[in-house]
Structure formats: structure tokens, C-alpha cells
DOSE-735887 format. One line per field, with one value per residue: residue in one letter; chain; y, z, x of N, C-alpha, C in turn. Coordinates in steps of 0.001 Angstrom, whole numbers, plus 500000, padded with zeros to 6 digits. Last residue first. Layout:
// DOSE-735887
residuo = A,...
cadena = A,...
ny = Y,...
nz = Z,...
nx = X,...
cay = Y,...
caz = Z,...
cax = X,...
cy = Y,...
cz = Z,...
cx = X,...
***
This chain:
// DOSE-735887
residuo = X,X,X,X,X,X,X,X,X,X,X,X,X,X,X,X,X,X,X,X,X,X,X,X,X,X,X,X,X,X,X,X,X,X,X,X,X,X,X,X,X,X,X,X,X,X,X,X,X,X,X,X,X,X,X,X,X,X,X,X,X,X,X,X,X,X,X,X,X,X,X,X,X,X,X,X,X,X,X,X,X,X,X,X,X,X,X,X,X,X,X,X,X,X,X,X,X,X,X,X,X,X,X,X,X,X,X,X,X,X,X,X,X,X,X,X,X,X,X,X,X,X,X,X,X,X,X,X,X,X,X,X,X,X,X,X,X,X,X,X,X,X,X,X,X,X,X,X,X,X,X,X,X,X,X,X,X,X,X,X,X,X,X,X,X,X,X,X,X,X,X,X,X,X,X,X,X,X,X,X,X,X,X,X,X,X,X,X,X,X,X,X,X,X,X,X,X,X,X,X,X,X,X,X,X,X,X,X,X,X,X,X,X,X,X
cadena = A,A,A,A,A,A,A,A,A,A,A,A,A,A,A,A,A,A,A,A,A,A,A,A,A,A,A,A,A,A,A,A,A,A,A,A,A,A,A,A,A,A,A,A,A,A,A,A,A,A,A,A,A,A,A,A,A,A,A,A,A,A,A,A,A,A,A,A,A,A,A,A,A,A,A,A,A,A,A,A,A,A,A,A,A,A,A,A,A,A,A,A,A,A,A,A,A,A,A,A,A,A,A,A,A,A,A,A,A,A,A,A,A,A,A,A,A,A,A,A,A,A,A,A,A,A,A,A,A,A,A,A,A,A,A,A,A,A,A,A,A,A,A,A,A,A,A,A,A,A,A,A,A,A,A,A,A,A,A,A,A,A,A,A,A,A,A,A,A,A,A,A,A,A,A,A,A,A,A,A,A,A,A,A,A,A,A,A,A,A,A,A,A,A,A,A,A,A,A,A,A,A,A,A,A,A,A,A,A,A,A,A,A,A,A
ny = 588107,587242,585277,586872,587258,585497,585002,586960,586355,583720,584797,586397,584213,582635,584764,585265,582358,582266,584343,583370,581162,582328,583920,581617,580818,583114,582740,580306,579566,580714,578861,576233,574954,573911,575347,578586,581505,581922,581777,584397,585046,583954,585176,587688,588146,588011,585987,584165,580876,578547,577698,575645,575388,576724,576266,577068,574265,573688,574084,570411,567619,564617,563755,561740,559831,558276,555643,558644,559775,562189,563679,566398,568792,571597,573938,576997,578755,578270,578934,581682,582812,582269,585004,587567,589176,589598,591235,591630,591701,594263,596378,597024,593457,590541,589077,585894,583657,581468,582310,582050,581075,578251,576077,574875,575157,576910,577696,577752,578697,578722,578701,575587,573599,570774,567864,564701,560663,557924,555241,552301,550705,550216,553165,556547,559589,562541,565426,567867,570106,572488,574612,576542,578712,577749,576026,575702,572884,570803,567656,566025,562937,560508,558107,555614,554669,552204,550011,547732,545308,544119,545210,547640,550224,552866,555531,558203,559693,563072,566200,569273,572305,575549,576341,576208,574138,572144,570982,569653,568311,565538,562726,559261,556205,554302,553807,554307,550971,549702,546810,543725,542589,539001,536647,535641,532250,530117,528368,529815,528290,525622,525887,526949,524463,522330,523495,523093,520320,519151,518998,517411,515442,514694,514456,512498,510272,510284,509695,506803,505251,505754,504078,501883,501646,501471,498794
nz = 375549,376330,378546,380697,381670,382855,384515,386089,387125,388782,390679,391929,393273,394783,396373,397889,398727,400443,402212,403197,404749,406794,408033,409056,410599,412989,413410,415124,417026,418929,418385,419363,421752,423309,425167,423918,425864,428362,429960,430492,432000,434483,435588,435822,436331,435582,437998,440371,439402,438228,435446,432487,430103,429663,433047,435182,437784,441472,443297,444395,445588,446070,449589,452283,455198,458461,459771,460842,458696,456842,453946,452884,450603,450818,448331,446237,445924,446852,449715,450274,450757,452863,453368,452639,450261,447695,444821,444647,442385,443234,444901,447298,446968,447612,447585,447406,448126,447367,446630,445999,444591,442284,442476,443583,444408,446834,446486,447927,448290,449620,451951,450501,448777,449461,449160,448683,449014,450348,452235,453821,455996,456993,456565,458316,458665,456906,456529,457693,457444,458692,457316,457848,457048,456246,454501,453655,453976,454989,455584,456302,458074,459131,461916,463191,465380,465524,463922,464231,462059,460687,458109,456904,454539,453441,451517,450602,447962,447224,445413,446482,444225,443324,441017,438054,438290,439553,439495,441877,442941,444792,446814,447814,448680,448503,451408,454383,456489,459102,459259,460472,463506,463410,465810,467771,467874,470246,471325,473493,474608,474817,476412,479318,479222,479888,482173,484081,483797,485120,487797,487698,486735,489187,490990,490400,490596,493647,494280,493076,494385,496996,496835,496406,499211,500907,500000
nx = 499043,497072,498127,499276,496704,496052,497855,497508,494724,495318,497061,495135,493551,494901,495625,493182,492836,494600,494004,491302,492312,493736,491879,490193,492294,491872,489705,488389,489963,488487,485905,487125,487601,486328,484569,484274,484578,483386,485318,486239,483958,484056,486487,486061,482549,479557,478361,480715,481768,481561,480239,479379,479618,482207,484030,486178,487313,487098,489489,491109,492957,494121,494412,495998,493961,494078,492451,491208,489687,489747,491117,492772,494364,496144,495776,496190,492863,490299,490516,490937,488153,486364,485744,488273,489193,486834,485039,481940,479095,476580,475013,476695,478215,479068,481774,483712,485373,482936,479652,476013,473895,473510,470999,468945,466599,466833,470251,473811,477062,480710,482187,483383,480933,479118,479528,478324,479355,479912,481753,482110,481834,479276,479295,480495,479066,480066,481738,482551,485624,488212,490134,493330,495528,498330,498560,495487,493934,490511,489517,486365,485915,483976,483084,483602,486185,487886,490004,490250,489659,490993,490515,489761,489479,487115,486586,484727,484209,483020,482841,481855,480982,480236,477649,476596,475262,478349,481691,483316,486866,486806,488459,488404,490347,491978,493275,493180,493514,494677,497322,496747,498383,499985,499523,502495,503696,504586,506932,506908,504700,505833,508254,506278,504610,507197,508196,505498,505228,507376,506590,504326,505179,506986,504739,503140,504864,505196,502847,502387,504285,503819,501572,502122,503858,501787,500832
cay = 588459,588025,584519,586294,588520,585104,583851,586880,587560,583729,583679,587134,585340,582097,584295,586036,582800,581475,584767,584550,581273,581622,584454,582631,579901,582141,584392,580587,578786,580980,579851,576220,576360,572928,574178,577065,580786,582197,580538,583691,586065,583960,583660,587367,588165,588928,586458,585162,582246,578689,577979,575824,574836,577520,576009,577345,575696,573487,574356,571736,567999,565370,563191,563181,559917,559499,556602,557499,559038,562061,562595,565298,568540,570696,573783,576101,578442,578468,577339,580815,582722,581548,584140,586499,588003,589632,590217,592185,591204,593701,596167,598078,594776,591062,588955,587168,584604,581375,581253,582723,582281,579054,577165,573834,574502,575837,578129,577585,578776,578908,579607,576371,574113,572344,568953,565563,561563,558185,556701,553094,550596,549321,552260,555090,558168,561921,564044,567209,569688,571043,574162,575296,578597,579046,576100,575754,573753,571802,568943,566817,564659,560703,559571,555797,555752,552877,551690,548210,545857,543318,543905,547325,548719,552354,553858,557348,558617,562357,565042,568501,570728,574388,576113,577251,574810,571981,572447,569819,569712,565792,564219,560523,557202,554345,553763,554596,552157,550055,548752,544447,543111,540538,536747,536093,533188,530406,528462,529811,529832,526213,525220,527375,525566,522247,523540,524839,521686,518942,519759,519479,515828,514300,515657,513842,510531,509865,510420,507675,505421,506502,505354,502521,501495,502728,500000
caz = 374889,375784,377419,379711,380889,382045,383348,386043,386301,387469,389522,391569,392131,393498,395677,397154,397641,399514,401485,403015,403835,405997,407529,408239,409744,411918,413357,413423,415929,418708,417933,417975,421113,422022,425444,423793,424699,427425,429876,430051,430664,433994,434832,435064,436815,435297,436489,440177,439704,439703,436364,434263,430071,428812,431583,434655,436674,440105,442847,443615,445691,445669,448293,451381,453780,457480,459503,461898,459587,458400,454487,454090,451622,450933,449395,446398,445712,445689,449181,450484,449492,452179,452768,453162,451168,448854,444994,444666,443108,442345,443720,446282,447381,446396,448312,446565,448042,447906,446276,446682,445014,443089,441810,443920,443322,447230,446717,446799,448772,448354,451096,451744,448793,449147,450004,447960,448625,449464,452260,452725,455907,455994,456804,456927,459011,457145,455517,458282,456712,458503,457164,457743,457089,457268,455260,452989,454769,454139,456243,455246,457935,458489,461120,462318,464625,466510,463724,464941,463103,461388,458304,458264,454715,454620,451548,451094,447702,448234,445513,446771,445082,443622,442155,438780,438118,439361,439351,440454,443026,443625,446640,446450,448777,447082,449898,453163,455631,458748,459725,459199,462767,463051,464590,467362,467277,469766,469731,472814,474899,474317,475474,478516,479248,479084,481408,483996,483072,483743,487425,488476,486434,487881,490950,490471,489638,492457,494208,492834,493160,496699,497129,495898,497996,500919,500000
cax = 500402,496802,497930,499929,497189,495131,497800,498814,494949,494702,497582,496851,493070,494588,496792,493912,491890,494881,495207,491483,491974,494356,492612,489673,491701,492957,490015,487892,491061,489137,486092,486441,488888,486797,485861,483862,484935,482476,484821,487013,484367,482883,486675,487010,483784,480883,477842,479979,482017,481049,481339,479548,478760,480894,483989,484886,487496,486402,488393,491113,491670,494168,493844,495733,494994,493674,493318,491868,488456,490135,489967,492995,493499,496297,495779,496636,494571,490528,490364,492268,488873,487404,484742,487538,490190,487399,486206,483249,479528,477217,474786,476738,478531,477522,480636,483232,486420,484191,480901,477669,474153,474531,471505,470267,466455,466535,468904,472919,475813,479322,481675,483508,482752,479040,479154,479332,477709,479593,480648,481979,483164,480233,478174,480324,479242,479077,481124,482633,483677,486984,488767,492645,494231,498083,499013,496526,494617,492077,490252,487721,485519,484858,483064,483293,485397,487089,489376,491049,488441,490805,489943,489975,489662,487590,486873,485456,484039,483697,482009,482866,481013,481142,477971,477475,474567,477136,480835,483331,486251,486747,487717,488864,489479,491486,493677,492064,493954,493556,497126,496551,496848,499810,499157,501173,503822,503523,506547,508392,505242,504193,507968,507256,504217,505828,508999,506074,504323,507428,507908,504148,504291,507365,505708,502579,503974,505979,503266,501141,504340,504556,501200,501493,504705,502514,500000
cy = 587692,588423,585593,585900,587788,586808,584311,585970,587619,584680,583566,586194,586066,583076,583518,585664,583956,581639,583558,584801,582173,581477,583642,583579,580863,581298,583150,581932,579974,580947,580624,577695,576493,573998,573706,576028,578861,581643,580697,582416,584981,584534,583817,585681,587813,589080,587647,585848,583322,579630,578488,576535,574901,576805,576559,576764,575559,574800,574026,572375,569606,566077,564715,562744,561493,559306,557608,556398,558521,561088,561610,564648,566772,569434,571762,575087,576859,578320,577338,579227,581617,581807,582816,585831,587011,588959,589963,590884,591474,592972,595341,597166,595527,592466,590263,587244,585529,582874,582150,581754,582503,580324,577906,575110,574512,574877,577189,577790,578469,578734,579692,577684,575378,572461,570159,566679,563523,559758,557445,554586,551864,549291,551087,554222,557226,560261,563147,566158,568424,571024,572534,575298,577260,578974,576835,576310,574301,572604,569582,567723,564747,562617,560013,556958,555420,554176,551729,549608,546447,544330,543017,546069,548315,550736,553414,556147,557904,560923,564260,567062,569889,572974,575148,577279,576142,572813,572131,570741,569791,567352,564950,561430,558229,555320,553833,554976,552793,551297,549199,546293,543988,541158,538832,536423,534286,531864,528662,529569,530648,527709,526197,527066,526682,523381,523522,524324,522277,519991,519966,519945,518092,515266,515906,514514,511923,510949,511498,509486,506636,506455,506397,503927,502002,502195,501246
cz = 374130,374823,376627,378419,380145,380649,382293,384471,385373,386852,388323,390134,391195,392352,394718,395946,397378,398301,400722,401090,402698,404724,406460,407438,408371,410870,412271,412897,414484,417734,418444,417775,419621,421956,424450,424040,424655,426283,429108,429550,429869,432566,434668,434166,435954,435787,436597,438921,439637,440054,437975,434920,431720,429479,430699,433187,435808,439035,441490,443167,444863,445084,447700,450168,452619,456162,458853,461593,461100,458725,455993,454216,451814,451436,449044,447883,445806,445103,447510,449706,448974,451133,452054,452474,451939,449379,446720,444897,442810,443023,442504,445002,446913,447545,447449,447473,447225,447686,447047,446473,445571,443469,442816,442962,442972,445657,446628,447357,447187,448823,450177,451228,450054,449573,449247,448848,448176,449303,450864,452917,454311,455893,456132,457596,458136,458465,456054,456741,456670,458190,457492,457830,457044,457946,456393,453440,453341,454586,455281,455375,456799,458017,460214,460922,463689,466198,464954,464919,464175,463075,459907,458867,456258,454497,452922,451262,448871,448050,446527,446892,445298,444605,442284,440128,438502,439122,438560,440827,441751,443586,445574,446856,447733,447151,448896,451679,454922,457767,458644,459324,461302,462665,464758,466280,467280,469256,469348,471731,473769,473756,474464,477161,478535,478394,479664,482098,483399,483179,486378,487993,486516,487051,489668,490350,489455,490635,493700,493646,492574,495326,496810,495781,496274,499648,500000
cx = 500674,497906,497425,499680,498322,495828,497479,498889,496289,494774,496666,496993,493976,494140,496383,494857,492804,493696,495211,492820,491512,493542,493519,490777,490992,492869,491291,488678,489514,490145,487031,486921,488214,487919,486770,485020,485043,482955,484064,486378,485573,483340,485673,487098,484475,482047,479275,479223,481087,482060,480891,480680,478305,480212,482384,485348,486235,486842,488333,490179,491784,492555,494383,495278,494925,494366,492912,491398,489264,489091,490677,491434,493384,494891,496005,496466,495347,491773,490709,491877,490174,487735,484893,486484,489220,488433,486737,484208,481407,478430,475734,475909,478051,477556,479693,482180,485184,484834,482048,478432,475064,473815,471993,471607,468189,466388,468399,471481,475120,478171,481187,483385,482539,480787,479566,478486,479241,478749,481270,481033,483428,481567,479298,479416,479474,479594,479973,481360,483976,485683,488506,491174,494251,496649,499223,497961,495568,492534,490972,487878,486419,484118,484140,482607,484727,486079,487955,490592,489182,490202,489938,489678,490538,488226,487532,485519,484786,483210,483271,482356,481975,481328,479207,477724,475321,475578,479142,482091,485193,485825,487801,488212,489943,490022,492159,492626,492674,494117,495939,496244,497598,498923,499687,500924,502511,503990,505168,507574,506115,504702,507076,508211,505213,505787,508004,507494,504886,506144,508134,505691,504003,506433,506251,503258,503346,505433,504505,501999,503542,504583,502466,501600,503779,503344,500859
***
């Protein structure tokens, strides 16, 4: 019986001395897994121009596979290095957001047509040029889709073209955009002239012939 018993204790220690080494073993060749750093690759901001108004269409993308982002608001920040603006986008759903905001300082009416825009304000009967009212967005800036993480996109006011601008009725670029995207009628002053001088010169040649052959 006690010769049992020591076997049976025997047995236990052997046992209690061999898990801690075990364990540490275990320990040694367990590798952790690595989380995947939550990114927003293939987000976009896009300056474009809608009934003469300026918009900021926004396509964010969220990939976070392994569910480390804690937010789910996403804003856009510009700066152009002195001045900064947040406008704030919306919530993703999914992991996606989608939709487009008004440009900082424009304004529209309720059928979606510009009344103000960026850097001009309606003075005296007509509209003036200013430093404020963001003007600064119109230049050169930097701008940022902020959800944590964040990423820079490339972003720029909308330019006027005949068919939209989102400048004030008579301003400089409103006058400039009056000539047709194509450059049609600018190329017709040249063209016209060319042809012009090759009808001259056919006329020269025929008088030139036609007096020869008199002789």
C-alpha cells in the first residue's frame, strides 16, 4: 500500500515539474498573429461644378479587416498652410461613404443654383472680389479625408467652363469661359485668315495667266 502510494506520488511531481517547462515550450513556439494597419487607399475628393455652384464630391473607403478603427466619422480637412477648414462628411456604413458637400463659402437656393461662392461677396449692387469668405480654398491647398486613419487626396476648385462655372455672372473667369471648350472659335480668326490669302493668291495667279495669254 505505501509502495502505491509513493508510486502515485511519484507521479505527480514528475508531472508538476514537467508543466512549467511544458508551458514554457508552448510559449516559445507560439507566434502572434499581426493586425493588418487600417487604411484609406482608394478614397477621392473631387472639386466639380454643378449649376454654377462648387462641390465637393467624396468617395470614402475604409479597409479594416481586422476591426482596429474605433470611429466611424469621416471629415475633410484643408489647409493651405496658414488657414485650415473642417467639413465634416458623414458616418460610413460598411466601411463606405459616398455623397458631395458644398465648397467652403458657396451657397445655393433651394432649386440647387449658386448664390455665393468662395472669396466674393455682392457689394453696392454687384459682386466684389474679397480676402475672406474663404477665398484661400481656391489656391493652392492641401486637403485630408480624416476618419483614423487618414489619407491626402488630391483635391482643387472646380474651373469654369461655357457649360459651368462657379464664379459670380461677370467676373474674370465667367468672361474667360464664354469661349467654347473645344477652342472652335478661337482657331475661326485664323483659319479665316488663311483662307482669306489662299483665295487672294489664286486670284493674283489667274489675272497673272490670264494677261499672259493676251500676249
Amino acid at each position: 500500500m505505501k509502495r502505491s502510494s509513493f508510486s502515485v506520488l511519484a507521479v505527480v511531481i514528475l508531472v508538476a515539474l514537467g508543466a512549467p517547462a511544458s508551458a514554457q515550450a508552448d510559449s516559445e513556439d507560439y507566434t502572434p498573429s499581426e493586425h493588418q494597419t487600417p487604411t484609406l487607399a482608394g478614397s477621392t475628393a473631387v472639386g466639380v461644378c454643378d449649376k454654377d455652384a462648387p462641390w465637393i464630391s467624396f468617395d470614402v473607403r475604409l479597409t479594416d479587416p481586422d476591426e482596429q478603427v474605433t470611429s466611424d466619422s469621416a471629415s475633410l480637412i484643408l489647409t493651405d498652410g496658414t488657414n485650415t477648414s473642417t467639413i465634416p462628411l458623414g458616418t460610413l456604413v460598411d466601411g463606405r461613404l459616398a455623397g458631395r458637400v458644398l465648397w467652403p463659402g458657396a451657397a445655393v437656393n433651394a432649386a440647387g443654383e449658386a448664390t455665393g461662392w468662395p472669396g466674393w461677396a455682392f457689394q453696392n449692387g454687384q459682386w466684389v472680389e474679397i480676402d475672406g469668405n474663404f477665398a484661400w480654398t481656391r489656391g493652392r491647398i492641401t486637403a485630408t479625408i480624416e476618419v483614423n486613419p487618414s489619407v491626402v487626396v488630391p483635391l482643387s476648385y472646380p474651373p469654369a467652363t461655357p457649360q459651368c462655372d462657379a464664379n459670380p455672372p461677370g467676373s474674370p473667369a465667367a468672361a474667360s469661359a464664354a469661349l467654347p471648350a473645344t477652342g472652335l472659335t478661337a482657331a475661326v480668326g485664323p483659319i479665316a485668315a488663311v483662307g482669306a490669302s489662299v483665295v487672294l493668291a489664286g486670284l493674283v495667279l489667274f489675272l497673272l495667266r490670264r494677261r499672259s495669254a493676251r500676249r
